[in-house]
C-alpha positions in Angstrom: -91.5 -8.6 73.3 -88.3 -7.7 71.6 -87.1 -4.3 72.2 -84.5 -3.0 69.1 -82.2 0.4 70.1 -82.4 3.3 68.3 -81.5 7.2 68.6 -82.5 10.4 69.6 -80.5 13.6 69.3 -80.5 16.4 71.5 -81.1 20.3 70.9 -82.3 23.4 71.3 -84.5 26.0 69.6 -85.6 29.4 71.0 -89.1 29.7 71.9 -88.9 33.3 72.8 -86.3 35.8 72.9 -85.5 34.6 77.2 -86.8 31.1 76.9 -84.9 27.8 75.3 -86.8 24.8 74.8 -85.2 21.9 74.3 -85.9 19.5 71.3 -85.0 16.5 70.0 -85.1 14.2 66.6 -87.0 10.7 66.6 -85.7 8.1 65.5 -88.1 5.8 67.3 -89.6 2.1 66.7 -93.2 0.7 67.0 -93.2 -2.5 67.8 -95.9 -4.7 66.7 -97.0 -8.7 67.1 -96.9 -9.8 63.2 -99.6 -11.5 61.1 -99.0 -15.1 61.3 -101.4 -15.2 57.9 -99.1 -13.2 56.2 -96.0 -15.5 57.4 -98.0 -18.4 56.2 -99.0 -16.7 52.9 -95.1 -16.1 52.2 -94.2 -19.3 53.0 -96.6 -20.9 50.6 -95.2 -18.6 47.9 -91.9 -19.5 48.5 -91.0 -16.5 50.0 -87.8 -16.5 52.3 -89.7 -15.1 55.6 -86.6 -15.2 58.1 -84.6 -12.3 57.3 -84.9 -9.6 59.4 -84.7 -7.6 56.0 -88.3 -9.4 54.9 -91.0 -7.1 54.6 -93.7 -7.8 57.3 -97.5 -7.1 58.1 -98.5 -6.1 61.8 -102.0 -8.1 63.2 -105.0 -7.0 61.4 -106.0 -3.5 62.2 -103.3 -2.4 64.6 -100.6 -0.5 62.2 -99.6 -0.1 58.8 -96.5 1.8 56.8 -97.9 4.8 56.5 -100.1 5.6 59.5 -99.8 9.0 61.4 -97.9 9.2 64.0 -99.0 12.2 66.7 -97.5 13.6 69.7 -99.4 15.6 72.4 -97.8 17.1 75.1 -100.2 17.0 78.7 -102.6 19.5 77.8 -102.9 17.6 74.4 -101.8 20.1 72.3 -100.4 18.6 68.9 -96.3 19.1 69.4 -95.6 16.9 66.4 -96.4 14.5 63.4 -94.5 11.8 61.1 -95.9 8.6 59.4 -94.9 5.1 60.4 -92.2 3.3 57.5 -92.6 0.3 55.8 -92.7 -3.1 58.4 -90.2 -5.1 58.3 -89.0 -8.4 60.7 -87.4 -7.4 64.4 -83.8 -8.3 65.3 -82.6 -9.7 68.1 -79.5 -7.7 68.3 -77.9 -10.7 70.3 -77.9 -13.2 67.9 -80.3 -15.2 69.4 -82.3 -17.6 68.1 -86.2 -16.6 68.0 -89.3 -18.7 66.7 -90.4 -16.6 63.9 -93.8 -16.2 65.4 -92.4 -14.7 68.0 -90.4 -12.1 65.8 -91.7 -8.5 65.8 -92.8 -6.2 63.2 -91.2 -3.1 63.3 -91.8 0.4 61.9 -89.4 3.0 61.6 -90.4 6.8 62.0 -88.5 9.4 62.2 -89.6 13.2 63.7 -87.5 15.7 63.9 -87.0 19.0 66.3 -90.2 17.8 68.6 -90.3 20.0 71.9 -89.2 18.9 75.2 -90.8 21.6 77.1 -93.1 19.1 79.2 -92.9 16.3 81.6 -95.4 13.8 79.8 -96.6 13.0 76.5 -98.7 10.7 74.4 -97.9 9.2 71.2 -100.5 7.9 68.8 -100.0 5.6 65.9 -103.2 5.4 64.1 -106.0 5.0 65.7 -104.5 3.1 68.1 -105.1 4.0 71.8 -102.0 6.4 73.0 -99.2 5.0 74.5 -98.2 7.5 77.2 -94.3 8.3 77.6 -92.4 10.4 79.7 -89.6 13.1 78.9 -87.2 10.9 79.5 -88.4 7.7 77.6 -89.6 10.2 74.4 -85.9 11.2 74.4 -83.8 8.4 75.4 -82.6 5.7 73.2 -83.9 2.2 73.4 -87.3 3.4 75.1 -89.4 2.4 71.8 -93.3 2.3 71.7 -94.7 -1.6 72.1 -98.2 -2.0 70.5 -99.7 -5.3 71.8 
């Protein structure tokens, strides 16, 4: 599966008066096989399908623009919330040639100030089981979340 960069920045926030948690803003992808139906559909239509700008569908039932995004921190409390963008066709940021098939669907969210105050999370997209992440992979570029 193709894995696309993107960015997370870094800061701080006072939880009490003695205490600074760290937080950070989002700027995560979810990665998703596409709907070969859909890509058929388009192509049928006329529709130009191989731009990476081309609007796309993720596999029946597994996500859609729009679907809540929830963090939990490792005693599950909620420590934040967004909704998925719109899908749209992966890059492969080296130029490479890919089968179509094998392009992703990608959905942009973004979260902002999200508490870095514990060592694991889980991130939900949907109903979707939870991808579990760690401190590190939540904050760090290029770690985005891969739904199969």
């Amino acid at each position: 599966m193709l894995l696309t960069a993107c960015s997370g920045q870094a800061g701080t926030s006072s939880k009490s008066s003695t205490e600074s948690v760290k937080t950070v803003s989002l700027n995560k992808l979810v990665l998703t096989a596409i709907d070969t139906e859909d890509i058929i559909h388009q192509m049928s239509a006329g529709a130009e399908v191989t731009s990476f700008e081309t609007p796309c569908k993720s596999v029946a039932g597994f996500v859609a623009a729009g679907d809540e995004v929830v963090i939990r921190d490792s005693d599950e409390r909620v420590v934040a919330e967004g909704h998925l963008g719109p899908g749209l066709y992966g890059n492969d940021e080296g130029g490479n040639s890919i089968p179509l098939d094998e392009v992703p669907c990608v959905f942009e969210f973004t979260i902002a100030n999200v508490p870095l105050a514990d060592h694991r999370y889980e991130v939900r997209i949907g109903d979707n089981t939870p991808v579990e992440m760690t401190r590190m992979e939540l904050a760090n570029s290029g770690e985005d979340i891969v739904i199969d």
